[in-house]
N, C-alpha and C positions, 0 to 999 in steps of 0.2 A: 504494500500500500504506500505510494508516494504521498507525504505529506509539504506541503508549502508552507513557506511562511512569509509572513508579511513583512514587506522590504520597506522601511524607512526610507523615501526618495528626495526629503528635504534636505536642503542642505547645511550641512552641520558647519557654524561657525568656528575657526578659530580663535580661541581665547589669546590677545595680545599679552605679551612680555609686560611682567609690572612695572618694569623700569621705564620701559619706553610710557606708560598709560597715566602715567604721574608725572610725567614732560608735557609742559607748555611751554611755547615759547610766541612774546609778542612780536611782530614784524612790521615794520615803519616803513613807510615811503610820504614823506612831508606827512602832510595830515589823514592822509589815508593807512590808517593799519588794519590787521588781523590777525586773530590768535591762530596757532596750529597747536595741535596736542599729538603725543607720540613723539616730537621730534627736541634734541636739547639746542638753544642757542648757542651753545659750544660745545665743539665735538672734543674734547682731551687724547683722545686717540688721534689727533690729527694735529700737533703741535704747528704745523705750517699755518695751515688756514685759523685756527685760533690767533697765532703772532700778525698774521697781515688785519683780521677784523678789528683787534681792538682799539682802542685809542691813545696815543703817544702814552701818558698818564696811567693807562692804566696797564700799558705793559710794563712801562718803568717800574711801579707796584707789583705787577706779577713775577716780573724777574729779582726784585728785591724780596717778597717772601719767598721763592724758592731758594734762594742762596742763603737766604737765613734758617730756613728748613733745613738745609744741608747740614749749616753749620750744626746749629744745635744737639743735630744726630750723631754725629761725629765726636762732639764736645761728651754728651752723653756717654758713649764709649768708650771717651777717655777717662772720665767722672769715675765711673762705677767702680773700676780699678783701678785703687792710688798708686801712685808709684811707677804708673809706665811711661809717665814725661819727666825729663830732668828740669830740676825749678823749680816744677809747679809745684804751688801749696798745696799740703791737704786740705780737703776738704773747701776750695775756694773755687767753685765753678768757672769764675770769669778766669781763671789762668788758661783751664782747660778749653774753653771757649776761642779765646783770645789764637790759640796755640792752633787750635780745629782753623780760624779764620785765617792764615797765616800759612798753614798749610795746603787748603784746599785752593789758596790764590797761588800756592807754590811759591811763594817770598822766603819763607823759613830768615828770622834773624840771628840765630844761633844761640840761643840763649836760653830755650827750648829745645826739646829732642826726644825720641824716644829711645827709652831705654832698656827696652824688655821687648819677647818677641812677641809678645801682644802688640805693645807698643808699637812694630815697623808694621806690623800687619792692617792695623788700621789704618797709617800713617801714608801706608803705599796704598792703600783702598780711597785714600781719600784724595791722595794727587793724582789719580787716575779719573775720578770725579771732578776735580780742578781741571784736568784736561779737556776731558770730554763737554763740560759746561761750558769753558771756555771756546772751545769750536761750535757749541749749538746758539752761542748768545753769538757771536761773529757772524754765524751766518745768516739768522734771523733780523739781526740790525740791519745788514747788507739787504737784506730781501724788504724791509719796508724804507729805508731809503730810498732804492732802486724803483720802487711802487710806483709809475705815475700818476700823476694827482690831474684828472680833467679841469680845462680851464676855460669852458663852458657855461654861458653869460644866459640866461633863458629869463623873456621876457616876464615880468609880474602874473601878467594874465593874456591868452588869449584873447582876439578880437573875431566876432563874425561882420564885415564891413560891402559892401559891394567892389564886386572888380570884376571890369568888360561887362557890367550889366548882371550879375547874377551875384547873390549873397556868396561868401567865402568864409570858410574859418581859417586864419590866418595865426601862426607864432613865428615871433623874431627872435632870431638865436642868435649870438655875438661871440665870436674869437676872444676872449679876455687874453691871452699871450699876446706875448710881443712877436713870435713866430709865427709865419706863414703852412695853415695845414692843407692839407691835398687830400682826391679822392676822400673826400664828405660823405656820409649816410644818415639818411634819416627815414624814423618811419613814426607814424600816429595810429593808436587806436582807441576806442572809446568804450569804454564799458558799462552794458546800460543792463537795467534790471526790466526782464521782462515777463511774460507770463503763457504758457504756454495753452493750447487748445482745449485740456484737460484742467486747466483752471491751477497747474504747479508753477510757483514765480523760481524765477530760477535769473543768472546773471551772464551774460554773454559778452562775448569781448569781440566788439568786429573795429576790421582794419581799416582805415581812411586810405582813400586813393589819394595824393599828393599829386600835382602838376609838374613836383619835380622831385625825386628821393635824392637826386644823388649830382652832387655838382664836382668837379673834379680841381678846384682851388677856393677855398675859404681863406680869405686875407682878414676880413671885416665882416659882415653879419652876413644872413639869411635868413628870409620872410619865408615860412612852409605855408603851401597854402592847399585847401584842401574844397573846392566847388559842391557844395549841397544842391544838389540837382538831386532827378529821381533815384540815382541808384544809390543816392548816400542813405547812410544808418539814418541822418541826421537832417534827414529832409523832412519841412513841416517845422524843426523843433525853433523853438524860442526860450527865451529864460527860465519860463514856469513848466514847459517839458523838461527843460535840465533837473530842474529840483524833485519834480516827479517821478522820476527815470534815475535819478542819482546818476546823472551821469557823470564818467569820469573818464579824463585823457588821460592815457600816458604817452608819453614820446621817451623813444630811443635815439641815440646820435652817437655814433662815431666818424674819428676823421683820423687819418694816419699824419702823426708829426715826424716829419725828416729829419730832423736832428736827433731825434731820439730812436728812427727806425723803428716805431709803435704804432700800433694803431688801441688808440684812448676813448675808450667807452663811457659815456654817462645816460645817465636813467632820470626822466621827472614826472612829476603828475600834476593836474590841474582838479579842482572837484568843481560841481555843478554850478556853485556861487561864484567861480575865477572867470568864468568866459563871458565878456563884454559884447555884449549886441549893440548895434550900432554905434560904434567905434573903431576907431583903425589908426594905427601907429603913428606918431610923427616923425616926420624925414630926419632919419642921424648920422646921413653922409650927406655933406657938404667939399667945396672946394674952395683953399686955400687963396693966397694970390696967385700963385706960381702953378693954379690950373690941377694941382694934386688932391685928389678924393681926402676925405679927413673925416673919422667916425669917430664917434664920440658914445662911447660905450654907455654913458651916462645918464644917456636919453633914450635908452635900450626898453625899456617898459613906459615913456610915454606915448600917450594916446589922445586925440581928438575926436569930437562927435564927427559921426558918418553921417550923411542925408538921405543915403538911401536906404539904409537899417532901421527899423523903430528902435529908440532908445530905451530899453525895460528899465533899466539903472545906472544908477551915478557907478561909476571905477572907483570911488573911495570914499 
């Protein structure tokens, strides 16, 4: 008699790692953030990428308790068993200490020593530790010095203004270096909350078609400009669609610097309340007497009313 049995055909979840399920980590882009959980905002297993995310401050701080971690481990070892440095007092931690600092910098003043084969045994354990520290802070300094730092100027706020007759959303980006960059990219997209056919709101990210992604010398600024015609996301919208829709830019840019043989990425965003309708940029190239362009980075985010946009709001 063949007996069946009833198959369980749901599917059985996996239960997450508790470590990862107890990680949050917030994530900032100007004023637009989000929490993720599962994931830590420093990975320790990953001493590189840690050394480049942090902040001058607070690696100076990170690499200052670990060196003093060291020390005090070492010192401890010394501690515990009097009598394996020459000198040192009993019973006076700071000799030991002092002794542990001294050695794991590899200085040694001779006035200290160890004297017992405890004593070389930690003593060689710990200039090996001075070694090794000292090639991972060298290389790390080297590595966020080397970092370059984008020197990319982005307007205050976008504008939607008219140009050749049809509304435009418009951002001016500005070269802040003193160097001339080549082969420029850029790209916009806008991220708007929408709602599907089954009534689930859900969030979508669609890309803006530009008039132009990619110019091939960046001396002085660039206007992106993006034509709301029918096939944009953002055709119809006005001020009080942005707020309802939350929507939100972000723009990417890179541009390869010749002196440095790099190519320097930067990331920004705009939210719903930054994009100026009827409004559009004031001219910030001008010409000298001697007939030479002259931009004036300064004037990088002003604006003047459009006639052809209705104005929803004041820029400030």
């Amino acid at each position: 008699m063949n007996s069946k049995r009833k198959i369980d055909s749901a599917p059985v979840a996996r239960r997450p790692l508790r470590r990862l399920r107890e990680k949050s980590t917030l994530i900032s882009l100007g004023d637009y953030s989000l929490r993720k959980r599962g994931v830590a905002r420093y990975d320790w297993a990953d001493p590189y990428g840690v050394a480049v995310s942090l902040t001058w401050p607070q690696f100076m701080a990170l690499l200052f308790a670990v060196y003093l971690a060291v020390n005090l481990f070492f010192a401890l070892l010394y501690f515990a068993v009097p009598g394996v440095v020459a000198n040192a007092r009993p019973g006076v931690f700071t000799d030991d200490f002092f002794f542990s600092f001294e050695t794991l910098a590899t200085v040694g003043y001779g006035e200290m020593y160890p004297v017992t084969y405890y004593g070389h045994i930690v003593a060689s354990a710990e200039i090996m530790c001075g070694i090794t520290f000292t090639a991972i802070l060298t290389g790390l300094t080297f590595v966020r010095f080397s970092k370059p730092r984008p020197k990319y100027v982005f307007a205050d706020h976008p504008v939607v203004a008219m140009h050749n007759g049809k509304p435009t959303l418009m951002l001016r980006i500005g070269n802040g270096g003193a160097s001339v960059l080549a082969d420029a990219h850029s790209k916009i997209s806008v991220l708007l909350a929408e709602q599907s056919a089954e009534g689930t709101r859900f969030r979508r990210a669609h890309e803006l078609k530009l008039m132009r992604n990619t110019i091939p010398v960046f001396p002085l600024s660039w206007t992106l400009m993006h034509e709301i015609d029918q096939a944009s996301p953002l055709f119809g919208f006005d001020a009080d669609n942005f707020l309802a829709s939350d929507a939100r830019l972000f723009v990417s840019f890179d541009a390869r610097d010749p002196q440095l043989a790099l190519v320097i990425h930067d990331l920004r965003n705009y939210g719903p309340r930054d994009v100026l309708f009827g409004w559009r940029y004031v001219d910030m190239i001008t010409d000298d007497e001697e007939g030479q362009p002259t931009a004036d980075i300064r004037r990088l985010s002003e604006v003047e009313p459009d006639e052809g946009v209705f104005v929803s709001r004041a820029p400030f």
